[in-house]
C-alpha positions in Angstrom: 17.6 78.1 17.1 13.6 78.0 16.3 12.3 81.1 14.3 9.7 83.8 16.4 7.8 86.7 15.2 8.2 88.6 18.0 10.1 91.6 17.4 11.7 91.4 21.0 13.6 88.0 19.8 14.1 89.3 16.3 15.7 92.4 17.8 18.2 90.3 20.3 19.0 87.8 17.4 20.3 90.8 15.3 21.2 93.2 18.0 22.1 90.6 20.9 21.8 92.0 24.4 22.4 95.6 23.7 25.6 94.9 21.3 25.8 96.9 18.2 29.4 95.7 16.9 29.2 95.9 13.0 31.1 92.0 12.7 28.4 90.7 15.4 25.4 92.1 13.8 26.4 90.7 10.1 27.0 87.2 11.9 23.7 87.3 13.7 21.9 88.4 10.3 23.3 85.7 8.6 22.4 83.4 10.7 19.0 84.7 10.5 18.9 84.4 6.9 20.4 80.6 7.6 17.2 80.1 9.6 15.1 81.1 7.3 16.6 79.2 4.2 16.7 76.2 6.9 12.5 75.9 7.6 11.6 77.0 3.8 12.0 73.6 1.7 10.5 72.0 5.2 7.0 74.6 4.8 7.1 73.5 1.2 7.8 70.0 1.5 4.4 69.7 3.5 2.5 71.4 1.3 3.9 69.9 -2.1 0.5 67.5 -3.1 1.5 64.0 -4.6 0.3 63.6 -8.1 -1.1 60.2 -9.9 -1.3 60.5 -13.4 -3.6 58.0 -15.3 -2.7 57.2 -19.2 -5.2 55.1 -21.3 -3.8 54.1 -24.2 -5.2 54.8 -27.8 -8.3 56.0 -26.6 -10.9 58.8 -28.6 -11.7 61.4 -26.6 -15.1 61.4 -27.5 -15.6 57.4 -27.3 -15.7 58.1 -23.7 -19.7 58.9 -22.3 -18.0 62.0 -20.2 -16.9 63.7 -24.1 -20.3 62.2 -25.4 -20.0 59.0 -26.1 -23.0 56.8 -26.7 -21.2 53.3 -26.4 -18.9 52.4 -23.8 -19.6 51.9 -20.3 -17.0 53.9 -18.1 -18.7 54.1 -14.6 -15.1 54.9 -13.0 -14.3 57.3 -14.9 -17.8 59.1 -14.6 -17.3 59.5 -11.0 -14.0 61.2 -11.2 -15.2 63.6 -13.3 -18.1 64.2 -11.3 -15.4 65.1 -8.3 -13.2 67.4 -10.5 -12.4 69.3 -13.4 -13.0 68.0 -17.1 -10.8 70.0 -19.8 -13.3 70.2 -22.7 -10.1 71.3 -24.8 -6.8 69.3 -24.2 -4.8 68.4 -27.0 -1.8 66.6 -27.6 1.1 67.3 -30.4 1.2 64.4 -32.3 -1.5 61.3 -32.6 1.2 58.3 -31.7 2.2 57.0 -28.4 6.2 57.8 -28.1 5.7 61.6 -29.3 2.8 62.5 -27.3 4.0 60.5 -24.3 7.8 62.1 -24.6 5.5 65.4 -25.1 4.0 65.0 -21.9 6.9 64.0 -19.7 9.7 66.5 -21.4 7.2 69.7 -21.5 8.8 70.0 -24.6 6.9 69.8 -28.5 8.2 66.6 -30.7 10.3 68.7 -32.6 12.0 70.4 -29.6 12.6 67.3 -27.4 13.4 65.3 -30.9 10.6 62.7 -30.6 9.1 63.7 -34.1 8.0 60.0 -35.6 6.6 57.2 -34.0 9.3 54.7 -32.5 12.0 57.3 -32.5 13.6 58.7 -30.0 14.1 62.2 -28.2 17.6 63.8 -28.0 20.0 62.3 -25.0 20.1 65.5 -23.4 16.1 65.8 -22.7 15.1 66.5 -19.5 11.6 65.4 -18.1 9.5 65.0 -15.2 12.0 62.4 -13.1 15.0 65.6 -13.4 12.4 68.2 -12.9 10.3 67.2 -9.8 13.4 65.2 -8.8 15.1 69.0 -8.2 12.2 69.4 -5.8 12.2 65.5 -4.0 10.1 64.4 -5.6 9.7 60.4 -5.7 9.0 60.2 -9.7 7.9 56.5 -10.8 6.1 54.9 -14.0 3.5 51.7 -13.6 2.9 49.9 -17.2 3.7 51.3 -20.9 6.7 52.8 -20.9 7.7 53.9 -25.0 10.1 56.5 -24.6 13.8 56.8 -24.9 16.2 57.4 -24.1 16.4 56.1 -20.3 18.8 58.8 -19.4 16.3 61.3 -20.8 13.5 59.7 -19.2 14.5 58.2 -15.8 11.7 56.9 -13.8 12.1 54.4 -11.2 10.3 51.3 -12.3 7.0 50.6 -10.7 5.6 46.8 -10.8 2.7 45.2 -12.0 0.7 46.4 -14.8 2.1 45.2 -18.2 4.3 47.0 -20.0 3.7 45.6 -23.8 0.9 47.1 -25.2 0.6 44.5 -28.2 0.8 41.1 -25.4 -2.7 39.0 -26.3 -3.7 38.7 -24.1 -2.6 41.5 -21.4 -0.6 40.3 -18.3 -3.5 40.6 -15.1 -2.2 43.5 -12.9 -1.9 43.9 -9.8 -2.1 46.7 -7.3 0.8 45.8 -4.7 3.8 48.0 -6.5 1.8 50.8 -7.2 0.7 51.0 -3.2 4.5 50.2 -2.1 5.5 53.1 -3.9 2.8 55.7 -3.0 3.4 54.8 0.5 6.8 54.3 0.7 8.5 57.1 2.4 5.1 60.0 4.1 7.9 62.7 4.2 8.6 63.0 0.9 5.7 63.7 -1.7 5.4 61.0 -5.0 4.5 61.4 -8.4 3.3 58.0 -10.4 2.1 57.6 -13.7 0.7 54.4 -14.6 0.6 54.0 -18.0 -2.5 51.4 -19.0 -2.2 50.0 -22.7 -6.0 49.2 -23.2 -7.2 49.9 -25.6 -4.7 49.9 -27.7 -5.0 46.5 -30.1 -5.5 44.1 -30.1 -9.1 44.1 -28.8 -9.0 41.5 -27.0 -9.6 42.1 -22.9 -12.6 43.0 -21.2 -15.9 41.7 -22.5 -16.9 41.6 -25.5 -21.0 40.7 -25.1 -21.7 43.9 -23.3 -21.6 45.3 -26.6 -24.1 44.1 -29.1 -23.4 44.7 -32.8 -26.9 45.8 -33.4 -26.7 48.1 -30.7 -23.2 50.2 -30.8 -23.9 53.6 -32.5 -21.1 54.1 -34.9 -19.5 57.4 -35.4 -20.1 59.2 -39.1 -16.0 58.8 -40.1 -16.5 54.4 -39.7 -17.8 52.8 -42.9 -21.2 50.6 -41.4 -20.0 46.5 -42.2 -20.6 43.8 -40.3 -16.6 43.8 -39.4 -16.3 47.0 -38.2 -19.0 46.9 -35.7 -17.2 43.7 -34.6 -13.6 45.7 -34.2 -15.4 48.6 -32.6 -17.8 46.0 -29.9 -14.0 44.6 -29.0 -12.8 48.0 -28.8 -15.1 49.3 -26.4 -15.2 46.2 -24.5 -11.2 47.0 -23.9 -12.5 50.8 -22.8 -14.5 49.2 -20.3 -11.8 47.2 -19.0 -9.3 49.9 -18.5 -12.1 51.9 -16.6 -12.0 49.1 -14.4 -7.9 49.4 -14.0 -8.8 53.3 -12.9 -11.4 52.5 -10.8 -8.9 50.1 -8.5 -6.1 52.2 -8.9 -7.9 55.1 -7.2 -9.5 52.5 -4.8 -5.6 51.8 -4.0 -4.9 55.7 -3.4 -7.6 56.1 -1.4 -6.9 53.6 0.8 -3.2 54.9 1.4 -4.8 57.7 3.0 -3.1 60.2 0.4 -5.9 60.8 -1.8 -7.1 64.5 0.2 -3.2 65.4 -0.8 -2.8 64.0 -4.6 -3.5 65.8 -7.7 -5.0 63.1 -10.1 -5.2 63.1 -13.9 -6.6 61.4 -16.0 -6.0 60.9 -20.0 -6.9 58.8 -22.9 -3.9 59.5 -24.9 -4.8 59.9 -28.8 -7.3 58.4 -30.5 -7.8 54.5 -31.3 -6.4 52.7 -34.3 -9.9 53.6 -36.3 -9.2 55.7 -40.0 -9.5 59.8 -39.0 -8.4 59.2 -35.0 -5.5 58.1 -34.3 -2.0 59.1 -37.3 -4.2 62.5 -38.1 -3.9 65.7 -37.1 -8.1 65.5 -37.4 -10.0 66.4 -33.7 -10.3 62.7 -33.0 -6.5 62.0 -33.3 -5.1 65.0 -31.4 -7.9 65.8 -29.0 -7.1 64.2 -25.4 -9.6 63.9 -22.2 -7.7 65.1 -19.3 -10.1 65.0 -15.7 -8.4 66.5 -13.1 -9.2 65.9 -9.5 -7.2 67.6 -6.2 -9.7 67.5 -3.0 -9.9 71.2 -2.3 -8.5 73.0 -5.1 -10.2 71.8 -8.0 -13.7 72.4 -8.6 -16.1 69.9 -8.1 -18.6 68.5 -11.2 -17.3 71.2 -13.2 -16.0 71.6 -17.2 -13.6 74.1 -18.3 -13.1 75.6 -22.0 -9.3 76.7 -21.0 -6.8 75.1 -24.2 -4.5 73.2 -22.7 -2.0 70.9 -24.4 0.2 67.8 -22.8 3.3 70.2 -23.2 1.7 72.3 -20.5 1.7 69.6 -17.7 5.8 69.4 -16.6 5.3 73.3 -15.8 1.9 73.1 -14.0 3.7 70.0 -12.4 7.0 72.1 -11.5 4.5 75.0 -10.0 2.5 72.7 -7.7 5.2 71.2 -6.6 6.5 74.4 -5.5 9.0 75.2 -8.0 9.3 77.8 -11.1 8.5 76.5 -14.1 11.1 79.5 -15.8 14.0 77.7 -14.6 13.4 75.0 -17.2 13.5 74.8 -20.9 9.6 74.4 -21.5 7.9 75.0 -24.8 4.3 74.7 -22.4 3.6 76.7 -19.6 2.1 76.4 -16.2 -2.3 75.7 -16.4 -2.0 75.6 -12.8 -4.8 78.8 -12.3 -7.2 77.1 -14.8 -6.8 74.0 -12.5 -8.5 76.0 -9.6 -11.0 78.4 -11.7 -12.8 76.6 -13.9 -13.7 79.8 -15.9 -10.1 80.6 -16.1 -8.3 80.6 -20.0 -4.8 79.3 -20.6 -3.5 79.5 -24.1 -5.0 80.8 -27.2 -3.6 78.3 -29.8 -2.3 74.1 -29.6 -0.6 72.7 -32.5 0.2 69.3 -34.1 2.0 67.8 -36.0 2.3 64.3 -37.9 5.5 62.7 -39.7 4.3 59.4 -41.2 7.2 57.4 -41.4 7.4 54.5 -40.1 3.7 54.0 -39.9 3.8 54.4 -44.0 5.0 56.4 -47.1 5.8 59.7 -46.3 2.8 62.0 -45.7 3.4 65.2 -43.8 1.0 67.2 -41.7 1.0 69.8 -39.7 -2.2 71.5 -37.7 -3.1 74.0 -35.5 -6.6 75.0 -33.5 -7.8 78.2 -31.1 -10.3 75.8 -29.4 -13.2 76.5 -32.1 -11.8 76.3 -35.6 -9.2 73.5 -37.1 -7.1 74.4 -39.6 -4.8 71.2 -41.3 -2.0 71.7 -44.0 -0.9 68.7 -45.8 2.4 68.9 -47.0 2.4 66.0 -49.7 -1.2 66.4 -50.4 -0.5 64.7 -54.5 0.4 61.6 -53.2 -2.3 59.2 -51.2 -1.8 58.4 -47.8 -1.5 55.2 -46.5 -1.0 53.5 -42.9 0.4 49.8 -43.2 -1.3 48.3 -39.6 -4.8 50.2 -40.7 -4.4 49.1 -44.6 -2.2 46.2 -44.4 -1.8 43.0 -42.5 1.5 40.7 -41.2 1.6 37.8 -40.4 -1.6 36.5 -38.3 -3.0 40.0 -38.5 -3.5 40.0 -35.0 -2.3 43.8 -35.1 -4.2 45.0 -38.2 -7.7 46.1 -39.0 -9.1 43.4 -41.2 -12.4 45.8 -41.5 -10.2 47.9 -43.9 -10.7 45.3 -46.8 -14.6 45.6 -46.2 -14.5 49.3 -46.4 -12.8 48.8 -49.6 -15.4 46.7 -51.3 -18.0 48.9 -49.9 -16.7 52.0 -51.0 -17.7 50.5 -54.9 -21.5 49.8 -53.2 -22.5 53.2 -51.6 -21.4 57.3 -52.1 -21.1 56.8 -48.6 -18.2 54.5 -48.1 -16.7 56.2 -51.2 -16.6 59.3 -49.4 -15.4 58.0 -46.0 -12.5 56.0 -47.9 -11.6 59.0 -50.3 -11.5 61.5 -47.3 -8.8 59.1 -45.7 -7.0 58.3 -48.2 -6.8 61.5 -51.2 -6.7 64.5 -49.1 -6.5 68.4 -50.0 -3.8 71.0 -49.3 -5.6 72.5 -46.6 -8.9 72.1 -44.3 -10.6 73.9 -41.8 -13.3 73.0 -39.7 -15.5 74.5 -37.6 -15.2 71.8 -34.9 -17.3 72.8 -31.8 -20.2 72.7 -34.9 -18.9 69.7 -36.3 -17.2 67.7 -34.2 -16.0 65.0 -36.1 -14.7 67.6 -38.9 -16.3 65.8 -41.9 -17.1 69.6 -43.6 -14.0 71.1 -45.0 -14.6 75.2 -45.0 -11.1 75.7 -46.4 -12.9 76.9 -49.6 -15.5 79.2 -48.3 -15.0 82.7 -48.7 -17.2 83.3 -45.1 -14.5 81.6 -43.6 -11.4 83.3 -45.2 -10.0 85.4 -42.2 -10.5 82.8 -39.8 -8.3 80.3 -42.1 -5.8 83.3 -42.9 -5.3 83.8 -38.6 -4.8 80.0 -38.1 -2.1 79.8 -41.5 -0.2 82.5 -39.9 -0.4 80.8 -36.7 0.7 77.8 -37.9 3.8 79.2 -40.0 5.1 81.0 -36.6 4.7 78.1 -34.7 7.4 75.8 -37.3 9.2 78.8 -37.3 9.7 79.2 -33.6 10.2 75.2 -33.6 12.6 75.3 -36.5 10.1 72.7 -38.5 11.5 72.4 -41.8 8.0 70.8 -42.8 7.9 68.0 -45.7 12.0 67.2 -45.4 11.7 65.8 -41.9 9.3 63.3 -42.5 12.2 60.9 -44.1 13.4 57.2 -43.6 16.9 59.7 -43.0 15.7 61.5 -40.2 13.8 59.0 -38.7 16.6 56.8 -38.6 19.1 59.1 -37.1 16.3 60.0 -34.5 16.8 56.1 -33.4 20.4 56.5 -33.1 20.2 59.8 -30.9 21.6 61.8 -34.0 19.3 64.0 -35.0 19.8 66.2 -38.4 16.6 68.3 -37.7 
């Protein structure tokens, strides 16, 4: 029976023809009620919008020309953000690919989903995006990089043709077909699709290379200046050029689907590239994220928004979109979904981070946590050095490493400079704190200045609630021990 409004046909559904039996009205009202619950996951299903998310792959934030940039060339990118909504303050929880990633599909921090250390693992009963948009048919799918497990805690349907090994020299060509087969597979039921590029992680090798000059790249203040360097960072950006180009034809595809009025699209650039201070930190450069949002007739147009936001917080915006509630799941982030239509609108006053070294080196523990303005960093180890093997080291062919390193070395006994740079990387303090909007690429540690002492004293407490709440026992999980048992899905912390 369709549904009215009049009150004439509401009254004869309830009431019949004049009948007021007790037995017939309860059957009438129920099936009322049946009505109802009949036509309301249709009324949503229509308006649920389909969402593309876009995932560069060790990229710095602020390499890109939309976060200031002065060097790469990212025309595709420009244009998105000039028809939606750039986050000037999105952070993710932990500067490696499987913990932010699991981050961002679980909704969950590393510690809570159990994806702590690089090339881990989260715990096998982690939920994420395919089991909660799935609850509300959704069509969930990945395209490219994959580097999270387990599969039963991350089950996306497997979308062809962009490479799925970020380390291939060179990178398999892509192509467009799989990612158009499953946008426009089924128009009744909404999709979500996140292709997951892996330029420009290393090796530097796509894209091209003479658009970028060595005599003409502007290095940022944190690179030591050698000849080597400005070759690694040319082949770098070349590779951020190249990706841009992968964005610009996958939203050439949605747009010729006809879906792209309906489709929330965002775009990240993951943490920051395999350069000393960006990516393994819990400095700005390694935990910062771009994130560009774009839905045709929600989001603001051309605009920039100061509202923190952190890659926990996108499974719960997701859910609410989608036309779910986001309390009905085990979340650590919570719904941006008001900031994505206001950009004046704030979200949360606080994103945290976290590093655990191991594998990537000798234990060297970090934890971090900013209100959008000020940085404040603990090191947990901070007598030992660090050291990261594919930044410092080299195997085999070196095709993976960063042969600049050895320069930086040799440099750092020419110049204060280079001594500096190398000695800020390497032998760190117990604590730092940075005014960041001032000094973006944090290279002027205020942890000692007494001007600065409440501000430092807010963020410590901050931080100590947030491993409390997480049930971070700091220094001890950063093991081989832990690590391990992470692998095997047996996690002691």
């Amino acid at each position: 029976m369709p549904f009215s409004s009049d009150p004439d046909t509401f009254g004869s559904l309830v009431y019949g023809n004049g009948a007021v039996g007790n037995s017939n009205i309860w059957i009438r009202i129920t099936l009322l009620i049946s009505a109802f619950l009949s036509i309301g996951p249709l009324l949503v299903a229509n308006d649920q919008p389909n969402v593309l998310i876009i995932i560069a792959d060790d990229c710095t934030h602020n390499d890109l020309p939309v976060y200031g940039g002065r060097n790469a060339k990212t025309p595709n990118i420009d244009r998105l953000a000039s028809e939606g909504l750039v986050f000037n303050k999105a952070y993710l929880s932990e500067a490696m690919c499987l913990p932010c990633r699991s981050e961002l599909y679980s909704g969950q921090y590393p510690m809570r989903n159990g994806a702590a250390w690089n090339h881990s693992g989260s715990r096998p009963d982690t939920k994420s995006l395919p089991h909660y948009l799935g609850v509300l048919k959704y069509r969930v799918g990945l395209a490219g990089k994959v580097h999270v497990v387990p599969k039963i805690a991350y089950p996306f349907e497997t979308v062809g043709g962009f490479d799925r090994s970020a380390v291939r020299s060179p990178t398999q060509e892509h192509d467009l077909n799989g990612v158009k087969e499953f946008m426009v597979r089924d128009d009744d039921q909404p999709f979500c699709l996140v292709v997951a590029l892996v330029e420009p992680h290393v090796p530097w090798v796509m894209g091209d290379r003479s658009q970028y000059p060595d005599d003409k790249i502007d290095l940022p203040p944190y690179l030591v200046d050698t000849e080597v360097t400005r070759d690694a960072f040319a082949r770098y950006l070349a590779e951020i050029t190249y990706m841009d180009g992968q964005v610009g034809e996958i939203l050439d595809t949605l747009e010729a689907t006809g879906k792209a009025d309906n489709t929330l699209v965002l775009f990240t650039s993951e943490q920051g590239s395999q350069f000393p201070g960006c990516k393994w930190t819990n400095w700005d450069n390694g935990l910062h994220t771009a994130l560009i949002a774009r839905w045709p007739g929600e989001t603001p147009v051309g605009k920039r928004t100061d509202a923190i936001v952190q890659y926990t917080d996108v499974a719960p915006t997701l859910v609410e979109i989608g036309g779910g509630d986001p309390k009905e799941f085990d979340f650590d982030g919570t719904s941006f979904a008001h900031a994505l239509a206001n950009e004046n609108a704030s979200h949360r006053n606080y994103a945290y981070g976290v590093h655990n070294n191991i594998p990537e080196g000798p234990a060297y523990p970090i934890r971090t946590v900013t209100n959008g303005e000020f940085r404040y960093i603990r090191n947990l180890s901070p007598d030992d050095i660090y050291i990261e093997k594919h930044l410092m080291g080299i195997r085999g062919d070196g095709a993976l490493n960063n042969p600049y390193w050895g320069t930086w070395m040799f440099e750092s006994g020419q110049t204060e400079k280079a001594a500096r740079i190398v000695k800020r990387y390497m032998k760190r303090p117990p604590e730092h704190l940075y005014h960041t909007t001032q000094d973006p690429h944090e290279q002027v540690n205020l942890a000692g200045d007494p001007r600065y002492a409440e501000i430092k004293a807010e963020l410590s407490r901050e931080l100590d609630l947030w491993m409390h709440d997480q049930n971070d026992p700091g220094a001890p999980l950063d093991t081989r021990e832990a690590h391990a048992a992470a692998k095997r899905g047996e996690h002691i912390y």
